[in-house]
C-alpha positions as CSV (number, residue, x, y, z in Angstrom):
1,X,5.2,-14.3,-31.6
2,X,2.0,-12.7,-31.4
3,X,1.3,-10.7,-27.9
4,X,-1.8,-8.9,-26.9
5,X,-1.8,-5.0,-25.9
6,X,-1.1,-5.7,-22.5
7,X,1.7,-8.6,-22.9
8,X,3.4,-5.8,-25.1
9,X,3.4,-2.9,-22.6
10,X,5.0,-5.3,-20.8
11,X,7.4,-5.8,-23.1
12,X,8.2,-2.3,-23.7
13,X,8.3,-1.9,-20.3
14,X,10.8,-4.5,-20.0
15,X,13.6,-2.9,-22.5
16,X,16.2,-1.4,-20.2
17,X,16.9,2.6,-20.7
18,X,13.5,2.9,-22.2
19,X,11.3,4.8,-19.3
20,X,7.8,5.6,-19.4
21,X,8.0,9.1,-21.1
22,X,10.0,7.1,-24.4
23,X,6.9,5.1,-23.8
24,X,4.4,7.1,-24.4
25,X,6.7,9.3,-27.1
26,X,6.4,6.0,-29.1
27,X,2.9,5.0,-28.5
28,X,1.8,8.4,-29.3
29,X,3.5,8.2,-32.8
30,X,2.6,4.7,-33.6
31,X,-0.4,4.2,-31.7
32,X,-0.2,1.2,-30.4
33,X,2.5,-1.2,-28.3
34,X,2.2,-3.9,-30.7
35,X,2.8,-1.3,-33.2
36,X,5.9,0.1,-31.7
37,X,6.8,-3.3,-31.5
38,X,6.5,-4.2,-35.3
39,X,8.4,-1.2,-36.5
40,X,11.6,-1.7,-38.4
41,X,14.7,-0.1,-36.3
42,X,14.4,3.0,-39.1
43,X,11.5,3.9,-38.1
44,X,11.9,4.0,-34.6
45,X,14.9,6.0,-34.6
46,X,13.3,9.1,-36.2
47,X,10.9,9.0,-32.6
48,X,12.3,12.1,-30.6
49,X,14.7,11.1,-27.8
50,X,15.1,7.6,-29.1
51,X,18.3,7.2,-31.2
52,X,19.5,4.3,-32.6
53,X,20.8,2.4,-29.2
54,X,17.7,2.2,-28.2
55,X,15.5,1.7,-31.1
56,X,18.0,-1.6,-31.8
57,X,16.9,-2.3,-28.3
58,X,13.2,-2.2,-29.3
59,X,13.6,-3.8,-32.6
60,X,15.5,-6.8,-30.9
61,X,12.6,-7.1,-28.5
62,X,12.3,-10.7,-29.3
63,X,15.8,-11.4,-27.9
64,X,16.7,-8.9,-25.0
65,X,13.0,-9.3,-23.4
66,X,11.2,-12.3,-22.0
67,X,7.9,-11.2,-20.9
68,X,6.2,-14.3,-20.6
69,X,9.1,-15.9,-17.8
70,X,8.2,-12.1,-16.3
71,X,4.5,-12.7,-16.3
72,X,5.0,-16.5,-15.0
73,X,7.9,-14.8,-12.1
74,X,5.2,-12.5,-11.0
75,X,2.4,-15.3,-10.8
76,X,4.6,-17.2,-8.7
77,X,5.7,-14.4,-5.7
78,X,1.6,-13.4,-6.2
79,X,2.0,-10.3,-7.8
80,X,-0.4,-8.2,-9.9
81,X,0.1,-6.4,-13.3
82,X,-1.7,-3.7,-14.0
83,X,-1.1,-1.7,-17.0
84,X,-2.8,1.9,-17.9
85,X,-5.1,0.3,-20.4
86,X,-7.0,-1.8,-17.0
87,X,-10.0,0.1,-15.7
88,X,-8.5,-0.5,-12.3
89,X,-5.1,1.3,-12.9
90,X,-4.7,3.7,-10.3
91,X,-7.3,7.5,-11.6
92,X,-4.9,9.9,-10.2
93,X,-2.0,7.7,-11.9
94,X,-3.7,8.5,-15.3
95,X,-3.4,12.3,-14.9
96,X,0.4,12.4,-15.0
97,X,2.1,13.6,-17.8
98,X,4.7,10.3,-17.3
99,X,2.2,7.7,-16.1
100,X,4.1,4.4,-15.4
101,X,3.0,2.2,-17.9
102,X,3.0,-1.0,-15.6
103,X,2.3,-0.8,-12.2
104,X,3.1,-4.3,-10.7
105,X,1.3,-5.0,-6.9
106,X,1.2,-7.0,-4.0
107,X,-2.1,-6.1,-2.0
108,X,-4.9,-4.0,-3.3
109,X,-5.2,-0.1,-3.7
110,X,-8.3,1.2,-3.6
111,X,-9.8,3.7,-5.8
112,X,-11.1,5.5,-2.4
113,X,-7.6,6.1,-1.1
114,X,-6.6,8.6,-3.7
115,X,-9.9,10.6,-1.9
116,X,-7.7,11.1,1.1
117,X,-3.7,10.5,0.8
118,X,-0.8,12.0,2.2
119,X,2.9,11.1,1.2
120,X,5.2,10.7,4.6
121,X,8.6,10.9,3.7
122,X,11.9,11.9,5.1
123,X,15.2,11.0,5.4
124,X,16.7,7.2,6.1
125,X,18.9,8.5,8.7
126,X,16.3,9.7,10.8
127,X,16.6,11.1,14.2
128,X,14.3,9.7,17.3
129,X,12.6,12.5,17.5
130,X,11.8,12.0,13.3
131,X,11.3,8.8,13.7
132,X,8.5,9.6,16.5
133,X,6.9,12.6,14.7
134,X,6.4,10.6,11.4
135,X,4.6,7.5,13.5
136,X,2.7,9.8,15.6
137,X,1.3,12.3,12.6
138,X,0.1,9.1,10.1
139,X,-1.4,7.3,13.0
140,X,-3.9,10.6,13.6
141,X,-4.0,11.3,10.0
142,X,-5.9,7.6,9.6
143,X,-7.1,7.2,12.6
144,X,-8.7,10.2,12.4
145,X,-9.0,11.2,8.6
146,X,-9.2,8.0,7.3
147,X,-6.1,8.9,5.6
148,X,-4.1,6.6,3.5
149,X,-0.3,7.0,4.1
150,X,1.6,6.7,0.8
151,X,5.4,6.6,1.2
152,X,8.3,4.5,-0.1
153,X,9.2,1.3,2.3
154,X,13.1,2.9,2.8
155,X,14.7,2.7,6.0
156,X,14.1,6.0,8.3
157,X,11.2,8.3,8.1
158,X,9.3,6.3,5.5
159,X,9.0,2.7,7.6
160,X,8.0,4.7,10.1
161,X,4.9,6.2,8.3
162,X,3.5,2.7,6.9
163,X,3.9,1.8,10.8
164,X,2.2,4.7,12.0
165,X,-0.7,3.8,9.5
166,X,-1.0,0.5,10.8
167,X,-1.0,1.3,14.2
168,X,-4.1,2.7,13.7
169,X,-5.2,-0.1,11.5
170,X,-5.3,2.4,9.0
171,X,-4.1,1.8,5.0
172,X,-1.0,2.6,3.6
173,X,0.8,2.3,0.2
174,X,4.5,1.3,0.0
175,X,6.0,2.2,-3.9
176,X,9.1,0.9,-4.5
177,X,12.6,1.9,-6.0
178,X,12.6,-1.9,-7.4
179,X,11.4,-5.0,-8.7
180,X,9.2,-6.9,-6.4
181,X,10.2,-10.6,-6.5
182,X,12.9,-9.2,-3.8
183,X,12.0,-6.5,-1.6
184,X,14.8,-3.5,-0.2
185,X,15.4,-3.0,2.4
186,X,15.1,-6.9,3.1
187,X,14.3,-6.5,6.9
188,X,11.0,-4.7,6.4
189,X,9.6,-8.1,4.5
190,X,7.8,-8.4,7.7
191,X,6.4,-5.0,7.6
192,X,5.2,-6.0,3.7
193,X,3.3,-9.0,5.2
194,X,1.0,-6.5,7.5
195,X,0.6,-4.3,4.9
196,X,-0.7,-6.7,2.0
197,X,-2.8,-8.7,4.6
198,X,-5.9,-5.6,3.9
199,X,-4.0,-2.5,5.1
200,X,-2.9,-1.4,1.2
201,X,-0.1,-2.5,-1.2
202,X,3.2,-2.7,-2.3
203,X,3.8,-1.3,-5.7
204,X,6.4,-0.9,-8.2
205,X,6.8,-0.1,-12.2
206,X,9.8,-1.7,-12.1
207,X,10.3,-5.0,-14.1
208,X,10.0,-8.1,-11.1
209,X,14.4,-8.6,-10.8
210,X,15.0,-4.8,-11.0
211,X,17.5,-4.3,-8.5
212,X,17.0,-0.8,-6.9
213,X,19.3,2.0,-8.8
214,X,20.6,5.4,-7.8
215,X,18.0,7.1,-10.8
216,X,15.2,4.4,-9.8
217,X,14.4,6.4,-6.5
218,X,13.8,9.4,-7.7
219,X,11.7,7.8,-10.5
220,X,9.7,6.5,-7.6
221,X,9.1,9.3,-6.1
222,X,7.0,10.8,-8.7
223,X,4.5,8.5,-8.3
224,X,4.2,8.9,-4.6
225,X,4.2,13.2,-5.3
226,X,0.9,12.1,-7.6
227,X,-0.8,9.4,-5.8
228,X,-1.4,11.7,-2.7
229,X,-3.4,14.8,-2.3
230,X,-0.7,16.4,0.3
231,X,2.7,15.5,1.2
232,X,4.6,15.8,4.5
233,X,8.1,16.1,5.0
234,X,8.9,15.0,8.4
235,X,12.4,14.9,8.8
236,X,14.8,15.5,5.8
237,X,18.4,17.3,5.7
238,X,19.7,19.5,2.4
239,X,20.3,17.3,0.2
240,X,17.6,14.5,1.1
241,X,15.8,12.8,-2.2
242,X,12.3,14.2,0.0
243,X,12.9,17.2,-1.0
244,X,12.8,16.2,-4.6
245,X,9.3,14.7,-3.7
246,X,8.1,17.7,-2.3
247,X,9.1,19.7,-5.0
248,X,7.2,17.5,-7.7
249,X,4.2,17.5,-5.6
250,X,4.4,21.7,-5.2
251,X,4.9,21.2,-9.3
252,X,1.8,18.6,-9.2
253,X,-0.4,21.6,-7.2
254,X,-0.6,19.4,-4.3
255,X,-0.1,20.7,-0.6
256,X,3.2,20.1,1.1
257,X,3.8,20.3,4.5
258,X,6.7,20.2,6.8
259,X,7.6,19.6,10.6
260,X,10.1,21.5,12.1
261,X,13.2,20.1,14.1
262,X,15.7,22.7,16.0
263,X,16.8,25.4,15.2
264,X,20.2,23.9,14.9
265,X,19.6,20.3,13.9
266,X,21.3,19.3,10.4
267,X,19.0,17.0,10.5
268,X,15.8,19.0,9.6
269,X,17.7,21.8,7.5
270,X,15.6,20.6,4.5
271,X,12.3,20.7,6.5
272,X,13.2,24.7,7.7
273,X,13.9,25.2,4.7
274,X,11.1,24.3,2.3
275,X,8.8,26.1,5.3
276,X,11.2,29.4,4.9
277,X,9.9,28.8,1.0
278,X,6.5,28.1,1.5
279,X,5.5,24.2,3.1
280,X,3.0,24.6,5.6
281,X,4.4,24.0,9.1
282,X,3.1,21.4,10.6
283,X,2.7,20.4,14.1
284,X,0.1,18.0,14.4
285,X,-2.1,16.0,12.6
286,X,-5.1,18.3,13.1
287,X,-2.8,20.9,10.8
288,X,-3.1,18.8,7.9
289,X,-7.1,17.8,8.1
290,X,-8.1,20.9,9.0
291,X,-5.9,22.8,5.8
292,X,-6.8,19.9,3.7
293,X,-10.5,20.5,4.9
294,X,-11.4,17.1,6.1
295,X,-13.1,16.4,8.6
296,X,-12.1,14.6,11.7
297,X,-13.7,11.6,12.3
298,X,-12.4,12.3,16.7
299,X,-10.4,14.7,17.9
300,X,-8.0,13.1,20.3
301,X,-4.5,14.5,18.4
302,X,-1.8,15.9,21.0
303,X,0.6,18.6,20.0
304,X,3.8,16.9,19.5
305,X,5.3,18.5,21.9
306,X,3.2,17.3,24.8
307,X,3.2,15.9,28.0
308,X,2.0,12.2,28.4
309,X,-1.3,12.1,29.9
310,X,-2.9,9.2,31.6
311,X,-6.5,7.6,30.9
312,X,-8.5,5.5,33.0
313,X,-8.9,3.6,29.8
314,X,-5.1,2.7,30.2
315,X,-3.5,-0.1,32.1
316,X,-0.4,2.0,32.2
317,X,1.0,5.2,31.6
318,X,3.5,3.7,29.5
319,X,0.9,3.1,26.8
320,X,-0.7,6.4,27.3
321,X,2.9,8.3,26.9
322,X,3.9,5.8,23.5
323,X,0.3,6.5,22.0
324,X,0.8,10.7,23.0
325,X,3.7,9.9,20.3
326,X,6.5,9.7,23.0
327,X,7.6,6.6,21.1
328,X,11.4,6.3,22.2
329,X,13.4,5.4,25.6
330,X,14.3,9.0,25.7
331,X,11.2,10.4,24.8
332,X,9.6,8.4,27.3
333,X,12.1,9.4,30.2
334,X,11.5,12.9,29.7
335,X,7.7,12.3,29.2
336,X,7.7,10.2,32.6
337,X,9.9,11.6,34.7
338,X,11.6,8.4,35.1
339,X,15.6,7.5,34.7
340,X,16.4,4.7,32.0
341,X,17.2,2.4,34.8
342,X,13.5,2.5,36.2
343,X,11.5,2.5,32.7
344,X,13.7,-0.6,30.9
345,X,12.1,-2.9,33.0
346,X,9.1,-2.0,32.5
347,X,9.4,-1.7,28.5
348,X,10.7,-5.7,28.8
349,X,7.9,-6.6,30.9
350,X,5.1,-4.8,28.5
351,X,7.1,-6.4,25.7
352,X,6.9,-9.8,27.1
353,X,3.3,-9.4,27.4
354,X,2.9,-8.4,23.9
355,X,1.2,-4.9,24.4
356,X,4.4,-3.3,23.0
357,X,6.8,-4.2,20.4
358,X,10.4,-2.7,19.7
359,X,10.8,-1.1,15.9
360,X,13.8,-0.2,14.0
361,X,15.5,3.1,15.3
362,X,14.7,2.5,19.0
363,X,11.0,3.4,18.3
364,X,8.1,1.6,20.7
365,X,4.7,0.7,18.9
366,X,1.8,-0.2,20.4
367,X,0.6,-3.7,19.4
């Protein structure tokens, strides 16, 4: 069976165990995919880090890999393939010393985002008060920096970045610990729909059935260290995988920043501590564009801390308090001066009338 260069990255891409850095160990000794692909088991055992498991993996390609049912599965759920010899693979992808060799993609990136991203991540089990800082920050950061918010679509701090983004019709990129033709975790399908419909993509190097593994995640997060030009922790305990995205990006030269939580909240122990070790401390939106040196396109982010303000603009000061980043019930009692009793009414009523909708971990988003 004869396969062109790109139906063999595939291929190679397919083999389980293999990885992008064997990848590109064997390319760079044979050359070629279709090469790698031709070589007698011998041969490919003498390529460092290969051994002979895995070069009978390779040489058996024919048997253990089916990359045209993979290239027909990813036709059918509309997904892309994009491999590092396109001219529309990702730049900034290219300048990794482990590129992924396949990047398959719902959506669009565009080569313009690189110009101006930031990776939002954090923990899953997020606090309100995470949940709230992470919406608030991305939303400024493109509303007002034309910022596109790269993160990974998990449950917590990261589904509340890509909402942030959209809030402020802004675009955002969602890389995933899995194959597409099933996305995890399955309730943010929804949140997938807004984002492929022009706000960004949804990206993986992960063959299309790739259940999401325990090693796949932090795999992933190497590409969101690279794809961004800054990264911002916003919530994250000790032993949270954002902590391993920060520290590739400090490794990738790229800023990281970090909002702080209380003093004594387990919960942000991992954000205190990478600012105790050097992350910029964040409060704000404006702390990011103006280190970063962008400019602003308005000026209109509030401390995180603040009061809610009302606008004349505003039909109620509901709407100003959620867009002041005051995003959950409690939040907006404190904010308000109001009891639970008196604001859940009003909530239901603004939700009835579409102007707000309810998100996962009791967060309120402007519609």
């Amino acid at each position: 069976m004869e396969l062109s260069a790109r139906e063999a990255l595939i291929t190679l891409n397919l083999i389980p165990g293999l990885g992008s850095v064997r990848i590109r160990a064997l390319l760079e000794f044979f050359g070629t995919a279709e090469l790698v692909l031709a070589a007698p088991r011998e041969m490919l055992s003498r390529v460092p880090h290969i051994g002979e498991k895995l070069a009978g993996a390779i040489a058996d390609w024919r048997h253990c890999t089916q990359v045209h049912a993979e290239m027909d599965c990813a036709e059918q759920h509309g997904v892309t393939i994009t491999t590092f010899l396109d001219d529309t693979y990702p730049n900034v992808l290219r300048r990794m010393s482990d590129p992924p060799v396949v990047l398959y993609s719902l959506g669009s990136w565009l080569q313009e985002d690189e110009r101006r991203a930031v990776a939002a991540v954090g923990t899953r089990m997020a606090t309100p008060y995470g949940l709230s800082c992470a919406r608030s920050v991305c939303r400024d950061l493109a509303d007002q920096a034309g910022c596109c918010i790269i993160s990974g679509l998990a449950r917590g701090i990261d589904t509340a970045a890509h909402h942030g983004a959209l809030s402020a019709q802004g675009r955002t990129i969602a890389v995933l610990g899995g194959g597409l033709s099933q996305i995890f975790p399955p309730e943010n399908v929804e949140l997938v729909e807004r984002i492929i419909q022009g706000h960004g993509a949804v990206v993986s190097e992960f063959p299309m059935n790739m259940r999401p593994t325990r090693n796949s995640f932090p795999q992933r997060n190497r590409i969101v260290a690279a794809w961004s030009a800054a990264v911002l922790v916003a919530e994250a305990g000790e032993r949270s995988g954002a902590l391993h995205t920060a520290g590739l990006a400090a490794e990738y030269g790229k800023s990281v920043f970090a909002i702080p939580g209380q003093i004594g909240s387990i919960a942000s122990r991992g954000c205190h501590r990478l600012i105790r070790d050097g992350a910029i401390l964040c409060t704000g939106a404006a702390d990011i564009i103006a280190d970063m040196g962008w400019d602003g396109s308005r000026q209109r982010t509030l401390p995180l801390f603040a009061e809610a303000v009302t606008s004349p603009s505003d039909e109620s000061p509901i709407l100003s308090a959620i867009a002041a980043g005051h995003c959950t019930l409690d939040a907006l009692c404190s904010a308000l001066g109001l009891s639970a009793a008196e604001l859940t009414p009003q909530l239901m009523r603004l939700q009835i009338q579409r102007r707000i909708t309810p998100l996962p971990g009791g967060v309120y988003e402007l519609v």
